[in-house]
C-alpha positions in Angstrom: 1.6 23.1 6.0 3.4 20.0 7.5 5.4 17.9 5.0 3.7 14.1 5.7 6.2 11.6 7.8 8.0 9.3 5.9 6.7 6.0 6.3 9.0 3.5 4.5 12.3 4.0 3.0 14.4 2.1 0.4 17.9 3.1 0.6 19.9 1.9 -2.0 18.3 -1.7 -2.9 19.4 -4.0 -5.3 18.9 -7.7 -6.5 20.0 -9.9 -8.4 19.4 -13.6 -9.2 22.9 -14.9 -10.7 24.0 -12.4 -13.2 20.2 -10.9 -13.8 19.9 -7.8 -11.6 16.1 -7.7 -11.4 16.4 -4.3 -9.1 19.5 -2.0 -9.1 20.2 0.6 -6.5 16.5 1.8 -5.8 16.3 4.6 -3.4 12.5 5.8 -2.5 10.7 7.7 0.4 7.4 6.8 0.6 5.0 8.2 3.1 2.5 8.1 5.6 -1.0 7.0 4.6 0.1 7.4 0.8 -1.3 6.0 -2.1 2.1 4.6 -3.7 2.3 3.3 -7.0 5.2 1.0 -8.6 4.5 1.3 -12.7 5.8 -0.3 -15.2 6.5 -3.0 -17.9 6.7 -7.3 -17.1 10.1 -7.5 -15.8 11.1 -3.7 -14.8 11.5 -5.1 -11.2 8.4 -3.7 -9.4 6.9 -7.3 -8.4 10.8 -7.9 -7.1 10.6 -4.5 -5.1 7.2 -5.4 -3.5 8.2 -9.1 -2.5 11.2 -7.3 -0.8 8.8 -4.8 0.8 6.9 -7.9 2.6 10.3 -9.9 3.3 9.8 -12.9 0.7 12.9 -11.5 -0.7 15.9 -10.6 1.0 17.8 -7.5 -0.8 21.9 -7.9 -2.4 22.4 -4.7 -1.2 21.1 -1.6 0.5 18.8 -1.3 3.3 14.6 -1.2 3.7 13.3 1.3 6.5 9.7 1.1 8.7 9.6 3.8 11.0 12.7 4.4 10.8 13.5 0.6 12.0 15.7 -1.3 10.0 13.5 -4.2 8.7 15.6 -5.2 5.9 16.1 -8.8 7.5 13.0 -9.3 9.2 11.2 -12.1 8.5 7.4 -11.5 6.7 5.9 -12.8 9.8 7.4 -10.5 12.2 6.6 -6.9 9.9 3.5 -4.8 10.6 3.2 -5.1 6.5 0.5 -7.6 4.7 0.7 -8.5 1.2 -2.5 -9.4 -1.1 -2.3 -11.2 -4.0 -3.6 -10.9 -7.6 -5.4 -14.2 -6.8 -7.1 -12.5 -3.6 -6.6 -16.8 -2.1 -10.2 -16.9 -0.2 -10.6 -20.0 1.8 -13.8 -21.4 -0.9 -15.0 -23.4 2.3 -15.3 -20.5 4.7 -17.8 -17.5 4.9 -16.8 -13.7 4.4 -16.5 -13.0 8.3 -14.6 -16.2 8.3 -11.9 -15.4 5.4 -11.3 -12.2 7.6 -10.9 -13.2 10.9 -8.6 -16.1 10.2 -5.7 -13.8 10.5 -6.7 -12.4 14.0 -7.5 -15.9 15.2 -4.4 -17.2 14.0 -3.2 -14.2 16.4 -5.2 -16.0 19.4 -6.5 -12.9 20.1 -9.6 -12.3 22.1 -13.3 -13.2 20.7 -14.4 -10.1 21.7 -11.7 -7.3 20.0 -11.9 -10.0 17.1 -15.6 -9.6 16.4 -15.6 -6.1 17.2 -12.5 -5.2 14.7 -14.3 -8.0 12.0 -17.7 -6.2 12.4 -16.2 -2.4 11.8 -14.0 -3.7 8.7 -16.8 -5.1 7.0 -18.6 -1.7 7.5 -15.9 -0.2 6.3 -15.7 -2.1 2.7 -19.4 -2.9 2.5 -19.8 -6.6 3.1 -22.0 -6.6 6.3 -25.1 -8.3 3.9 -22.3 -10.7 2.5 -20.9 -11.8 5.7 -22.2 -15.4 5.7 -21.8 -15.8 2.1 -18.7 -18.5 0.9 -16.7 -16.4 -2.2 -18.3 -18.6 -4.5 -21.2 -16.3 -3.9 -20.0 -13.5 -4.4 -19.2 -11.5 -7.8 -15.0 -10.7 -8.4 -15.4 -7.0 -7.1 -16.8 -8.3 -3.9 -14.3 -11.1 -3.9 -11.8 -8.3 -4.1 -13.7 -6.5 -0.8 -12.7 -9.6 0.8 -9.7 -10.0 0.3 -8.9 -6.3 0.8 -10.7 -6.5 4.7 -8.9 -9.7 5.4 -5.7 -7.3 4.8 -6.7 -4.4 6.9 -8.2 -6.6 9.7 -4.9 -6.7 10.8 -4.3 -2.5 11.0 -0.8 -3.2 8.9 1.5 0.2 9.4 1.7 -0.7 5.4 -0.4 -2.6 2.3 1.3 -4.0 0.0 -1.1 -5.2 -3.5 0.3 -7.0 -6.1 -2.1 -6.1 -9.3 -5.2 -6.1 -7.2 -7.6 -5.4 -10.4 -5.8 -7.5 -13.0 -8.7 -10.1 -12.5 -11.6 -7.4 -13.3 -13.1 -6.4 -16.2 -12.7 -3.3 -17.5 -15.9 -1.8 -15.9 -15.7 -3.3 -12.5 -12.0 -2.3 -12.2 -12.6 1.1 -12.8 -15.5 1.0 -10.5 -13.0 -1.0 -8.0 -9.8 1.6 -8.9 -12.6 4.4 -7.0 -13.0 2.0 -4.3 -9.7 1.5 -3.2 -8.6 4.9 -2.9 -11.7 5.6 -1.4 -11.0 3.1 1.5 -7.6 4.1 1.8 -8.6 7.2 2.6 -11.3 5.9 5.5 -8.4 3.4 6.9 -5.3 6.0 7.0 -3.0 3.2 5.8 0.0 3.6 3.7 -0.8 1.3 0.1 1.9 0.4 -2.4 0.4 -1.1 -5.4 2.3 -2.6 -8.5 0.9 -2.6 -11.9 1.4 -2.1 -15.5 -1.7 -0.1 -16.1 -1.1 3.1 -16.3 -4.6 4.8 -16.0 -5.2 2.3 -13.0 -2.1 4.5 -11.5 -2.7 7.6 -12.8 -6.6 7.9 -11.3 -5.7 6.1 -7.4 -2.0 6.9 -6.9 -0.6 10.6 -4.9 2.7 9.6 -6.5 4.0 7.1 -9.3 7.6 5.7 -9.2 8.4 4.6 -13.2 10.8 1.8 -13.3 12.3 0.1 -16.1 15.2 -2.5 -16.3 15.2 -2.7 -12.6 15.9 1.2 -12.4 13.9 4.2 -10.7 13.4 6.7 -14.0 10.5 8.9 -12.4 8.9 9.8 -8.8 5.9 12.5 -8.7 2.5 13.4 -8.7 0.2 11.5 -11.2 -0.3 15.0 -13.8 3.5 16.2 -13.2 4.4 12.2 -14.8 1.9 12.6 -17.6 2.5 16.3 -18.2 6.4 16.2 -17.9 7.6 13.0 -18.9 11.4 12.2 -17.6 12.2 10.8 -21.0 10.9 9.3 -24.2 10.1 5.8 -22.4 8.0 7.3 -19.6 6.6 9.7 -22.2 5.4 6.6 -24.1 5.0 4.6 -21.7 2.0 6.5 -20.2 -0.5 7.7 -22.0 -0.5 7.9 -25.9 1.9 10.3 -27.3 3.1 11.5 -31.4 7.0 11.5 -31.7 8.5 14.0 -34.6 12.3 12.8 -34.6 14.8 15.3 -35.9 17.3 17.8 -34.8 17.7 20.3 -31.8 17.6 24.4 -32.8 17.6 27.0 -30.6 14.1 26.8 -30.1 12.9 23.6 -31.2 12.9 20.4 -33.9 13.3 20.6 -37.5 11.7 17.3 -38.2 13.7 15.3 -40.6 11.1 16.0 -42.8 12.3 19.6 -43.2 9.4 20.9 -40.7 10.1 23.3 -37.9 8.9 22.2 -34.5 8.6 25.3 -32.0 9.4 24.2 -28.4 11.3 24.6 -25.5 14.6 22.4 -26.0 16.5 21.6 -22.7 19.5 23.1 -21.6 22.0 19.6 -22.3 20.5 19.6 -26.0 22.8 21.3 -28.3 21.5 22.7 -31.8 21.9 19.8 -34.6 21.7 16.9 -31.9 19.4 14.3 -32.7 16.3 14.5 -31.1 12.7 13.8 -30.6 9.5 16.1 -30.2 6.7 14.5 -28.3 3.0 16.1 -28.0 0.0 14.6 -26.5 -3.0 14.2 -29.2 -5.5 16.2 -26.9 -3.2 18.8 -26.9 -3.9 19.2 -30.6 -6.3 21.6 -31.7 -8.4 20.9 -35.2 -8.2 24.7 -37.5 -6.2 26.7 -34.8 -5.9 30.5 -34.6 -3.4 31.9 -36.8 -1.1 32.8 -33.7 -0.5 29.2 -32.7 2.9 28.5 -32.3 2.5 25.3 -34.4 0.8 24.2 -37.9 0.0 21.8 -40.0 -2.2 21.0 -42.7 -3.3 17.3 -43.1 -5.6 15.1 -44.4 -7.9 12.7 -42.1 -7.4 8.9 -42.7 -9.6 7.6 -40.1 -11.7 8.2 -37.3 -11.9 6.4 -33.7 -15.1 6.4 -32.1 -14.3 6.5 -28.3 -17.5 7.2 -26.8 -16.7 10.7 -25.4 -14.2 11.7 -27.4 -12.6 10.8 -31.6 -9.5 9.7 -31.9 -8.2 11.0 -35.8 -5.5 9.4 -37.4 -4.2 12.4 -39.8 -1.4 12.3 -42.3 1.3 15.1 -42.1 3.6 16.0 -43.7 5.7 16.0 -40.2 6.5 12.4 -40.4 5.8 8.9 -42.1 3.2 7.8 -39.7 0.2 9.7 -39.3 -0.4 12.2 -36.9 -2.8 10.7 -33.3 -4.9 13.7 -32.9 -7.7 13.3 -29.6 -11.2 16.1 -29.8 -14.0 15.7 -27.7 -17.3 14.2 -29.8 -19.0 17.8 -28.6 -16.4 19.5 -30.4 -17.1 17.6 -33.8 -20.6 17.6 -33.5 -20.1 21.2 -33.8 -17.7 21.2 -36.6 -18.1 17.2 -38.6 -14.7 15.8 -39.6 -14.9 12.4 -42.0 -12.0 10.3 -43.5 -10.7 12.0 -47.0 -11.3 15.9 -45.1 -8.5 18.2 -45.3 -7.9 19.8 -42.1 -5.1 22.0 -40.5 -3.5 21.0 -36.7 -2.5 23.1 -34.0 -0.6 23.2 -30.6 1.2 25.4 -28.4 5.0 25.5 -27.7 4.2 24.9 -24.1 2.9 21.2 -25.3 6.1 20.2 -26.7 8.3 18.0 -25.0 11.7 17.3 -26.4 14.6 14.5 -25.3 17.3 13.2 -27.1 17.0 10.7 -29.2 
């Protein structure tokens, strides 16, 4: 199988504003008719990355890529990229077919391809019955339709979105975070999204670039970022995670508690460095086999209702906070578990991940 083309690449970029360096030497290869996601916290640089992307920003250093054209100084009117805003910007006078075929009549071209290329984008994102509607008709989700076909009107080699969902409620933007990787898919266009929110990431992106501090920590796969965090940030950054500090052994942690951790410790860890042991909470089993690599007895302080799973907050002996452990609500149906019960917690060595601390 074919590797996919390389769409965009960001060779080396940096900026900074006076002494701030909001970016610093960012390299990134980011495909053909990808689903690219730029993570991280307020002020990690993403945002500054994407304004670069759509040429609002012109790089200190290093060069940006389109086809293998240099577009590094090319003005945002003269790249085949569009950009769309948190704020989606809909004209409020204007109809849906209206909002959407501004950009092609500001293009002068002809009524015909424009009606014709209006028509199939709003079959394409479901707005045909909303088409004469003015966006103060319409609900945020179909706002955000809008706004999205107004973008891909214009057949951009690349879509750039700037927390597209931050707007939603939690329902709709799930709903919406289907949506858009569902269209992306029908259009075949390369999307870069920025955002903070980790599951929104995690369920639409094929790969995840972690930044923090303007630098590139972590490129892959959604599961190989959550599964093998680079480091302790990106372990905690994504997802929910339990952190057992003490030192490296041969083959694991002793907490600094006194409690042997059994995992696999990398090779740049030497035996009595300072360390951390991280494990995800559905990783944890309640009352394991006896031939589980790791266990603990505990006592249950409180329970999470999350719908379809429990969230139990158990105290350990394996640190002073207690111990986030996450089992599916069939699971304790099966076996009840209430604050005050003494259980014992088990995982695998193949859970553990260890970094220096």
């Amino acid at each position: 199988m074919n590797e996919p083309r390389t769409l965009l690449s960001i060779d080396r970029v940096s900026k900074s504003f006076g002494r701030v360096k909001a970016v610093e030497d960012i390299s990134l290869d980011i495909r053909e008719n990808e689903f690219f996601a730029l993570l991280g916290p307020s002020g990690c640089g993403k945002t500054t990355l994407l304004r670069m992307l759509a040429g609002f920003e012109p790089p200190s250093d290093g060069r940006i890529l389109l086809d293998g054209r240099d577009i590094t100084r090319t003005p945002p009117n003269k790249r085949p990229v569009n950009l769309m805003f948190q704020s989606y910007a809909l004209f409020p006078h204007m109809s849906v077919r209206a909002n959407v075929s501004y950009g092609l009549e500001m293009e002068r071209l002809p009524a015909k391809e424009i009606r014709s290329r209006v028509d199939a984008i709003l079959t394409t994102t479901e707005l045909v019955s909303f088409a004469d509607r003015k966006p103060e008709q319409l609900s945020g989700g179909q706002r955000q339709r809008v706004a999205l076909a107004r973008a891909l009107v214009k057949r951009p080699r690349l879509l750039l979105l700037d927390e597209p969902l931050g707007a939603l409620d939690k329902k709709l933007r799930g709903a919406m975070q289907l949506e858009l990787k569902r269209l992306q898919n029908e259009v075949g266009i390369t999307f870069v999204i920025v955002t903070h929110d980790q599951e929104e990431s995690l369920v639409m992106a094929d790969r995840i670039a972690v930044l923090k501090d303007g630098r590139l920590l972590q490129c892959d796969a959604p599961r190989a970022v959550y599964e093998h965090p680079c480091d302790r940030f990106v372990a905690d950054f994504i997802g929910v995670t339990n952190f057992l500090q003490g030192k490296a052994t041969a083959d694991g942690v002793l907490t600094s508690n006194g409690v042997k951790i059994a995992g696999k410790v990398p090779n740049m860890l030497s035996p009595g460095v300072a360390t951390v042991a991280a494990v995800r909470p559905e990783r944890i089993r309640l009352f394991p086999s006896p031939e589980t690599a790791n266990r603990v007895a505990g006592t249950v302080e409180a329970l999470a209702y999350q719908g379809l799973d429990l969230q139990l907050h158990v105290r350990t002996p394996l640190s002073d906070k207690p111990f986030l452990v996450r089992v599916t609500a069939d699971a304790v149906d099966r076996q009840p578990v209430s604050a005050g019960d003494q259980v014992e917690l088990g995982w695998d060595a193949a859970d553990v991940r260890i970094y220096a601390d």
